[in-house]
N, CA, C and O of each residue as an XYZ file, in Angstrom:
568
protein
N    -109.759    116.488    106.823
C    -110.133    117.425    105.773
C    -110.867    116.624    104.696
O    -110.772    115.440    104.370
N    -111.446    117.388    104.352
C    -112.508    116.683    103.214
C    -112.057    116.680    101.533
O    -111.814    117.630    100.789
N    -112.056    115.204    101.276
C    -111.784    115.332    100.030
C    -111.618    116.093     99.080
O    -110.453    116.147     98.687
N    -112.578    116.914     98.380
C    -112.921    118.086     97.859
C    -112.358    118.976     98.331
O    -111.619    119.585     97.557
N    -112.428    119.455     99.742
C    -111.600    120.650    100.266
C    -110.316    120.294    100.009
O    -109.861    121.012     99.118
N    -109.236    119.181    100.563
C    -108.179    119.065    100.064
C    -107.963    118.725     99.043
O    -106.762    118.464     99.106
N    -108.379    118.458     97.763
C    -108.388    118.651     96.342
C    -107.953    119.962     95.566
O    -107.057    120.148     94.742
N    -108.770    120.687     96.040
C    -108.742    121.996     96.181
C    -108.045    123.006     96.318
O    -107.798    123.941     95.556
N    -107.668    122.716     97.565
C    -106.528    123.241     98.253
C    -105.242    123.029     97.328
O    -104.597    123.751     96.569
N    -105.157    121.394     97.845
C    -103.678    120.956     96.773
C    -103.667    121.672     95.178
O    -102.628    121.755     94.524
N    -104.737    122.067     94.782
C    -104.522    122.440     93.180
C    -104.067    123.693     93.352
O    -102.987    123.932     92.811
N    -104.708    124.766     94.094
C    -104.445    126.375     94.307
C    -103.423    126.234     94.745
O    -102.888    127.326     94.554
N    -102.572    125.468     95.342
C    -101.828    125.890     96.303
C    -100.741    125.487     95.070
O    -100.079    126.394     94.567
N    -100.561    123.889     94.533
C     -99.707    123.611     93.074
C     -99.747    125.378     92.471
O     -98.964    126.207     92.935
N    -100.497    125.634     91.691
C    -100.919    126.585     90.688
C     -99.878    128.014     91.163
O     -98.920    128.572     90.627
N    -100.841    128.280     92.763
C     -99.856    129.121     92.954
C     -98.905    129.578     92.602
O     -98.718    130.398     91.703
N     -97.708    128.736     93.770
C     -96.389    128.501     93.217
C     -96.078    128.146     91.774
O     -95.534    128.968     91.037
N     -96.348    127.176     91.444
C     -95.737    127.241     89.776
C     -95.603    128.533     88.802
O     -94.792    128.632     87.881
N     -96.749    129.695     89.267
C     -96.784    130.959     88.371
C     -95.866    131.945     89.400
O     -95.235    132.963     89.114
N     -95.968    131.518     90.219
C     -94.420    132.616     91.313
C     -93.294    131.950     90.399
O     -92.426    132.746     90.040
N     -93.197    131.053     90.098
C     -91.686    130.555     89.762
C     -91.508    130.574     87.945
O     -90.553    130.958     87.270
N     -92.477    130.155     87.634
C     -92.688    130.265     86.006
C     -92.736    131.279     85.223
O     -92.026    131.300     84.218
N     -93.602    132.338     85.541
C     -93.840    133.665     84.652
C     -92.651    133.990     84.128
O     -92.089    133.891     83.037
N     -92.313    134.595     85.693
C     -90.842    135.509     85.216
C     -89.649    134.492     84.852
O     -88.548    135.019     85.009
N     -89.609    133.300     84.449
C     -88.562    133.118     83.790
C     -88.866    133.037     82.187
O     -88.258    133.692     81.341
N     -90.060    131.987     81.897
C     -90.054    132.216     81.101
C     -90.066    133.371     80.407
O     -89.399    133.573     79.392
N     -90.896    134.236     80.986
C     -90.903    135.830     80.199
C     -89.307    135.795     79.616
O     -88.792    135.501     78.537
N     -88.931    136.149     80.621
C     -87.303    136.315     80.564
C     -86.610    135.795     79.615
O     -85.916    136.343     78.759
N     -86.872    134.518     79.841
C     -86.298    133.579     79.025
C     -86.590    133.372     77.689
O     -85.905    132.662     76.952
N     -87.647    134.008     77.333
C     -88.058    133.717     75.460
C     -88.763    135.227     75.234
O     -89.760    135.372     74.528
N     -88.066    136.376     75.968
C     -88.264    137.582     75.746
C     -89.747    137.602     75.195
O     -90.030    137.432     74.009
N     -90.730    137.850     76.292
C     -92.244    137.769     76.044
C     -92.522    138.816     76.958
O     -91.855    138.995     77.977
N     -93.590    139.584     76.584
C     -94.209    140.211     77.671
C     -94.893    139.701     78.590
O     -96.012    139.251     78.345
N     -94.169    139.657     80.267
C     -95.097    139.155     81.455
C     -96.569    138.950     81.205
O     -97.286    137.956     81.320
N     -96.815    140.248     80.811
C     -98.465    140.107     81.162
C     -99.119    139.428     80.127
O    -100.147    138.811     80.404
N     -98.617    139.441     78.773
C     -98.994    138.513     77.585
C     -98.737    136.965     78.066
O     -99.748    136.268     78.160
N     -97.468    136.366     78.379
C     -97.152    135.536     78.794
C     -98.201    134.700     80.017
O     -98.680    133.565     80.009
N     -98.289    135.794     80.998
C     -98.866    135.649     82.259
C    -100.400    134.858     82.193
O    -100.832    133.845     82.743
N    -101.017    135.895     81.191
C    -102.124    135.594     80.740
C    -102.809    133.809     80.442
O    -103.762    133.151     80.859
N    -101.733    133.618     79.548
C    -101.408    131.952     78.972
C    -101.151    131.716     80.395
O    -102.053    131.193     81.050
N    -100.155    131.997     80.911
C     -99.952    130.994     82.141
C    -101.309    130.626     83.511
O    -101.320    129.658     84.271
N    -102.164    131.589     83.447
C    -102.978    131.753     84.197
C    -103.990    130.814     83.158
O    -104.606    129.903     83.712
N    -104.097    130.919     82.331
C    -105.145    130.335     81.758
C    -105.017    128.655     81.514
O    -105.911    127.810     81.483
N    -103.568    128.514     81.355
C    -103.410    126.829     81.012
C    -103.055    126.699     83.205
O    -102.930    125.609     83.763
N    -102.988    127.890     83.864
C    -103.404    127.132     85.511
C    -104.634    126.482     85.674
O    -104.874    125.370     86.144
N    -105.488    127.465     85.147
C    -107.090    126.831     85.452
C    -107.397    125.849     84.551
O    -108.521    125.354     84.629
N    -106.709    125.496     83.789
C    -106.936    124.468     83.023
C    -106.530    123.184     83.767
O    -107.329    122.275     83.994
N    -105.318    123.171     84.109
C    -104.486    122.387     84.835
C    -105.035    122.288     86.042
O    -105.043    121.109     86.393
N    -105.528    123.047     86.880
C    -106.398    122.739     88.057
C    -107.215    121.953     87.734
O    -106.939    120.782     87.993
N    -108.517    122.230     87.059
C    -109.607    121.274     87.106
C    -109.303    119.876     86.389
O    -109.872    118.828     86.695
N    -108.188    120.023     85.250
C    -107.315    118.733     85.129
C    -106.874    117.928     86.149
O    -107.336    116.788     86.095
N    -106.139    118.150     87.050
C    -105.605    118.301     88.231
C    -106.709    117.119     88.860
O    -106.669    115.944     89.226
N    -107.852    118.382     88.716
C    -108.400    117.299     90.109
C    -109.274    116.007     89.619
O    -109.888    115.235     90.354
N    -109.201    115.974     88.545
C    -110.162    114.785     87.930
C    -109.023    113.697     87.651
O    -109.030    112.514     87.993
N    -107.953    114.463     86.880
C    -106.919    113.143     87.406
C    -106.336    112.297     88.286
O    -105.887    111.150     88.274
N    -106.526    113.561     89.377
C    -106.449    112.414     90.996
C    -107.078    111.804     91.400
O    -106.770    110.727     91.910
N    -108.628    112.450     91.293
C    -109.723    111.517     91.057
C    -109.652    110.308     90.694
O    -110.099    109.414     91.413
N    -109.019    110.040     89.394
C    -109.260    108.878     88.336
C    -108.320    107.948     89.625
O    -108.503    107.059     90.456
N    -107.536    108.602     89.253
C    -105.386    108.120     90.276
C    -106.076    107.667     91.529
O    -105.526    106.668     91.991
N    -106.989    108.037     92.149
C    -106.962    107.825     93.611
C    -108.044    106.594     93.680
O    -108.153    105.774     94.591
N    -108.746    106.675     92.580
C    -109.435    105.608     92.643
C    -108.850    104.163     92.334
O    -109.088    103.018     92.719
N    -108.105    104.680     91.586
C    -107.135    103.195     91.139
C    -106.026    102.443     92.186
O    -105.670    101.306     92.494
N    -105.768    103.661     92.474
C    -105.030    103.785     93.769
C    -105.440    102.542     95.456
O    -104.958    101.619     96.111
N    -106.516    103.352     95.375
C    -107.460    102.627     96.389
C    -107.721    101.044     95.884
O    -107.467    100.174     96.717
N    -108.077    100.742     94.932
C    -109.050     99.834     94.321
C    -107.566     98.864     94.190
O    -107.949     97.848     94.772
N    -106.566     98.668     93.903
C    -105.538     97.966     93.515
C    -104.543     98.080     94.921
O    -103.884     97.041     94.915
N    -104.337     98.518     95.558
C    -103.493     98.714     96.758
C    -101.935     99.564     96.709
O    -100.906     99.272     97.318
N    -102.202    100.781     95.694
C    -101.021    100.977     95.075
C    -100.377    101.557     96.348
O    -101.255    102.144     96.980
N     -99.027    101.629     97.051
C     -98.259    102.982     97.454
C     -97.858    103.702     96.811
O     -97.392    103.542     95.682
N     -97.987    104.806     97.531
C     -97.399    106.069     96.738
C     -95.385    106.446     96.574
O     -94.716    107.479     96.601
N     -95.051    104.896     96.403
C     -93.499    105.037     96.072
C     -93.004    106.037     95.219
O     -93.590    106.973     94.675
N     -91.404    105.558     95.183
C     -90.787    106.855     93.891
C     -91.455    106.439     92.464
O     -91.935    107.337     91.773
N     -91.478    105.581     92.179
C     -91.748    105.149     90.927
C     -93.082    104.754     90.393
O     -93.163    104.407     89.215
N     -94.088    104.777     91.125
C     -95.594    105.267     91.215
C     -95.989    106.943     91.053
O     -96.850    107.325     90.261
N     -95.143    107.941     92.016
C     -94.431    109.240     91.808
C     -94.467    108.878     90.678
O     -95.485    108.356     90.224
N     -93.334    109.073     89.927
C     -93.212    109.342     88.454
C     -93.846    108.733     87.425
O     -93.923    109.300     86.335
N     -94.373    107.519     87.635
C     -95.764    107.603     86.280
C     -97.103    108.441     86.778
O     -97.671    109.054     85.875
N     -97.716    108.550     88.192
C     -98.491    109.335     88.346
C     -98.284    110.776     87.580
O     -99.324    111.429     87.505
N     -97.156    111.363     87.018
C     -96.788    112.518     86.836
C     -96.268    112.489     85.708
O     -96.056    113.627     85.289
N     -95.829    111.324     84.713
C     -96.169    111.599     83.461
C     -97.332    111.147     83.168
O     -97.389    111.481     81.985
N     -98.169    110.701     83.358
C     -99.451    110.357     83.129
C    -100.255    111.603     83.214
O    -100.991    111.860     82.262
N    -100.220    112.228     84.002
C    -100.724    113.920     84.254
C    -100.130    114.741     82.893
O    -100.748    115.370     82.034
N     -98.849    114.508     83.030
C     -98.498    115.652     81.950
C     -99.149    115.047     80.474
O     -99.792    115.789     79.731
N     -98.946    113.887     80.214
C     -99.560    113.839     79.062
C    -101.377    113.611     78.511
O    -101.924    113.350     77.439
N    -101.700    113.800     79.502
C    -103.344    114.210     80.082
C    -103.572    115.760     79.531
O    -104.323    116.203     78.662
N    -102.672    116.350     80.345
C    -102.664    117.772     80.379
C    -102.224    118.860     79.056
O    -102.643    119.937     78.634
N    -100.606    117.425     78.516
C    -100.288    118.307     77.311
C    -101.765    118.375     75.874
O    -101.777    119.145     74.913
N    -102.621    117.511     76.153
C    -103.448    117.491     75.024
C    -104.277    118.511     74.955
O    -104.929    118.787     73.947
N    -104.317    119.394     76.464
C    -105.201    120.456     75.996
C    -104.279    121.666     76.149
O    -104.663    122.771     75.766
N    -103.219    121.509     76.631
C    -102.225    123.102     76.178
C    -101.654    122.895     75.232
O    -101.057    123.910     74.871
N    -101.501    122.040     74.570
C    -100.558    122.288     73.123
C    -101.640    123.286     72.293
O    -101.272    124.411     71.955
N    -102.720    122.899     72.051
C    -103.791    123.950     70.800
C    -103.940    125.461     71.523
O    -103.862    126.460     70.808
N    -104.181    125.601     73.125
C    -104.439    126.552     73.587
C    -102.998    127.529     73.392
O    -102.982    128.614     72.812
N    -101.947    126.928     73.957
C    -100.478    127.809     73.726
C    -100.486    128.227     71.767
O    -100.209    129.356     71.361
N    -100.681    127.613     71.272
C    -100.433    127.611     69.910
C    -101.072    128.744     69.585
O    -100.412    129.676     69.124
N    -102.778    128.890     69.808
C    -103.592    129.798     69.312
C    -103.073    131.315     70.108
O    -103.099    132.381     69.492
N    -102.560    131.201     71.717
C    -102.025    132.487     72.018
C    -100.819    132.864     71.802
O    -100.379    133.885     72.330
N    -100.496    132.523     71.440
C     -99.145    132.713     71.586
C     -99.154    133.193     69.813
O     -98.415    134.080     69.388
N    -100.125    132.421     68.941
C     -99.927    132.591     67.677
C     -98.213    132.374     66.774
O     -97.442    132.901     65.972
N     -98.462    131.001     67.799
C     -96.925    130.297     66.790
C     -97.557    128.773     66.320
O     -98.633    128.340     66.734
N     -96.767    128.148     65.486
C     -97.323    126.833     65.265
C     -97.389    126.096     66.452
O     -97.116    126.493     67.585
N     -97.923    124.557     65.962
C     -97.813    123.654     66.724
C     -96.965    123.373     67.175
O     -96.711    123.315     68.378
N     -96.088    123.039     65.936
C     -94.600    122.063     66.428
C     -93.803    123.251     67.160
O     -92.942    122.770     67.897
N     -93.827    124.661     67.184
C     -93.353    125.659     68.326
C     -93.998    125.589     69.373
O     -93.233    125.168     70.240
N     -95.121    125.794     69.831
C     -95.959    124.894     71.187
C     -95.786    123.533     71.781
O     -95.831    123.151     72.950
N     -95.534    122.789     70.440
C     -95.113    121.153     71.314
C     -93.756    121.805     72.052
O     -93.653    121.854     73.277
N     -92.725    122.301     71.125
C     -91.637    122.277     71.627
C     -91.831    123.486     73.310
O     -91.531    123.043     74.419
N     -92.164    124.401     73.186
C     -92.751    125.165     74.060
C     -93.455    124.074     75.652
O     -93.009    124.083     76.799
N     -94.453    123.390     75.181
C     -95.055    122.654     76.388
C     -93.785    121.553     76.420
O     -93.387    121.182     77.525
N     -93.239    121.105     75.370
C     -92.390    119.906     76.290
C     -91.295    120.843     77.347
O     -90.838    120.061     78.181
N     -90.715    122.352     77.567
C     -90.161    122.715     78.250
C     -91.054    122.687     79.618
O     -90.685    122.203     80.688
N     -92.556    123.433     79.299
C     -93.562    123.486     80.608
C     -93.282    122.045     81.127
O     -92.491    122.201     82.057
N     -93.591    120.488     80.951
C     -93.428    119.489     80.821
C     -92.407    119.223     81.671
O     -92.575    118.991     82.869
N     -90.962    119.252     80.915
C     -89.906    118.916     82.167
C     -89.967    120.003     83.409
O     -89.582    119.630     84.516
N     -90.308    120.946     83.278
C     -90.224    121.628     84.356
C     -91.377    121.199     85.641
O     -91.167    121.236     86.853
N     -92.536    120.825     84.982
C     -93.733    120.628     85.863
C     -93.869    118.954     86.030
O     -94.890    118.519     86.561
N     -92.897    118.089     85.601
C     -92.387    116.688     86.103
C     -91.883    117.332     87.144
O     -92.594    117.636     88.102
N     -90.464    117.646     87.073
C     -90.062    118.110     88.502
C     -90.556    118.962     89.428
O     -89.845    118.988     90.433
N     -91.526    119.684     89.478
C     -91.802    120.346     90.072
C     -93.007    119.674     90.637
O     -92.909    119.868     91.849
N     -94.106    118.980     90.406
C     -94.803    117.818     90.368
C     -94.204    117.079     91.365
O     -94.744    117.126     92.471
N     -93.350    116.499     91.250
C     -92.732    115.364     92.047
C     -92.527    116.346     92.987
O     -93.582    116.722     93.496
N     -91.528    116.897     93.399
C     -90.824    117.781     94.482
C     -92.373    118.030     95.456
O     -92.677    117.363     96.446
N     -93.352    119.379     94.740
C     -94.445    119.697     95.225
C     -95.539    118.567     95.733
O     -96.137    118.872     96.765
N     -95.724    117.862     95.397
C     -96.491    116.254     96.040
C     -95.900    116.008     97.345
O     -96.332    116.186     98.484
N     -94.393    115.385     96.722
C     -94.057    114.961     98.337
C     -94.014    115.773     99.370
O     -94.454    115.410    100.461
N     -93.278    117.442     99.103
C     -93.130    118.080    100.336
C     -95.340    117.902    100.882
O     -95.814    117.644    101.988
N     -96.166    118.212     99.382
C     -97.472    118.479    100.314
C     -97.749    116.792    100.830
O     -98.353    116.844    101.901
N     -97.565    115.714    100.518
C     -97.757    114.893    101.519
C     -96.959    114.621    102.770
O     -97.472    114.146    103.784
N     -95.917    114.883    102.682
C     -95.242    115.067    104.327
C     -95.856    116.183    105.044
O     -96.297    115.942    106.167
N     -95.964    117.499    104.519
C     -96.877    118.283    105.512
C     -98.236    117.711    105.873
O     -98.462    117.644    107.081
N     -99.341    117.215    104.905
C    -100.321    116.940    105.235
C    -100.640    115.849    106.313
O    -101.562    115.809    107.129
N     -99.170    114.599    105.981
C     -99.102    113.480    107.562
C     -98.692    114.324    108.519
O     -99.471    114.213    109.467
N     -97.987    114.989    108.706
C     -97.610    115.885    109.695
C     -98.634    116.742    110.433
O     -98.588    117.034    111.628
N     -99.737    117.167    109.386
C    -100.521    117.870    110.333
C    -101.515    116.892    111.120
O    -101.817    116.888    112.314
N    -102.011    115.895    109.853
C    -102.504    114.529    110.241
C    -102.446    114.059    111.757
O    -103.364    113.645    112.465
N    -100.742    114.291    112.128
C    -100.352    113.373    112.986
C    -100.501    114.594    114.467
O    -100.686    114.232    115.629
N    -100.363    116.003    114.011
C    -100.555    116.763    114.962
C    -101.882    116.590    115.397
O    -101.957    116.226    116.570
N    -103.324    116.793    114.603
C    -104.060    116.890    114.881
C    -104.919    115.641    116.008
O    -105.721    115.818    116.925
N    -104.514    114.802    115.621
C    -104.595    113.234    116.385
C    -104.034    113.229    117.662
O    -104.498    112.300    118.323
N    -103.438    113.720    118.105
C    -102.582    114.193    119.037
C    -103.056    115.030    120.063
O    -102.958    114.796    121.268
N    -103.701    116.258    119.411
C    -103.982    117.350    119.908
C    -106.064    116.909    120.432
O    -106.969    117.576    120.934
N    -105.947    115.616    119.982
C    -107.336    114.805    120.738
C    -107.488    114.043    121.663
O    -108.615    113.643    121.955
C-alpha cells in the first residue's frame, strides 16, 4: 500500500472511531448538545487528521533516518509529542466554540488529551499488528 494511501487510511479510520466513542460521552458527560458538541468534534477531527499526517511524516522520517523501533516507549513519546503538536491548535479553536475561556479549554483539551494518549497508543498498535498481518497474508498469497 502506498504511503499516502495508508496515511490516509490510518487517519479516517483513527478519526472515525474516536467520534463513535467520544461524542456521546462527552455530550453526556458535560451536558452539551450532541450536535453542538459534535460539530467541534468533527472539526478539531479534520484538524487532527491533516495534523496527523504531517506528524508522521515528520516521525517517520526521523524514524527511518536514526534507526528508531517502534517500542513501548518510542509509543509513548511519539504520542505525546502528537498531542502537544495538536493541543496548540485546539485549545483557541475549542475556546472560540464552545465560547468558554482558555483556561476552561486547556482544562477541556487536557481531558481530550488523556483520553486520545490512550486511545493513540491502543489504536496504533492494534493498526500495526493488522497491517503486518495483512502484510504477511499478502506475501503469501504470491
Amino acid at each position: 500500500m502506498n504511503t499516502l494511501f495508508r496515511r490516509i487510511i490510518h487517519a479516517v479510520l483513527f478519526e472515525f472511531f474516536a467520534l463513535i466513542i467520544l461524542v456521546p460521552l462527552m455530550s453526556y458527560g458535560f451536558g452539551m448538545d450532541m450536535l453542538h458538541f459534535g460539530a467541534l468534534a468533527v472539526m478539531l477531527a479534520l484538524s487532527a487528521m491533516a495534523s496527523n499526517m504531517i506528524y508522521n511524516h515528520i516521525y517517520e522520517a526521523f524514524e527511518h533516518r536514526y534507526g528508531w523501533r517502534r517500542t513501548v516507549r518510542m509509543r509513548v513519546c511519539h504520542t505525546i509529542g502528537f498531542e502537544a503538536f495538536f493541543m496548540s491548535i485546539a485549545l483557541p479553536l475549542t475556546a472560540w466554540w464552545l465560547a468558554i475561556s482558555l483556561w476552561d479549554a486547556l482544562t477541556l483539551d487536557l481531558i481530550f488529551s488523556a483520553f486520545f494518549m490512550l486511545y493513540a497508543f491502543c489504536f496504533n498498535w492494534v493498526y500495526d499488528i493488522i497491517r503486518y498481518r495483512l502484510g504477511q497474508a499478502r506475501s503469501v498469497s504470491k
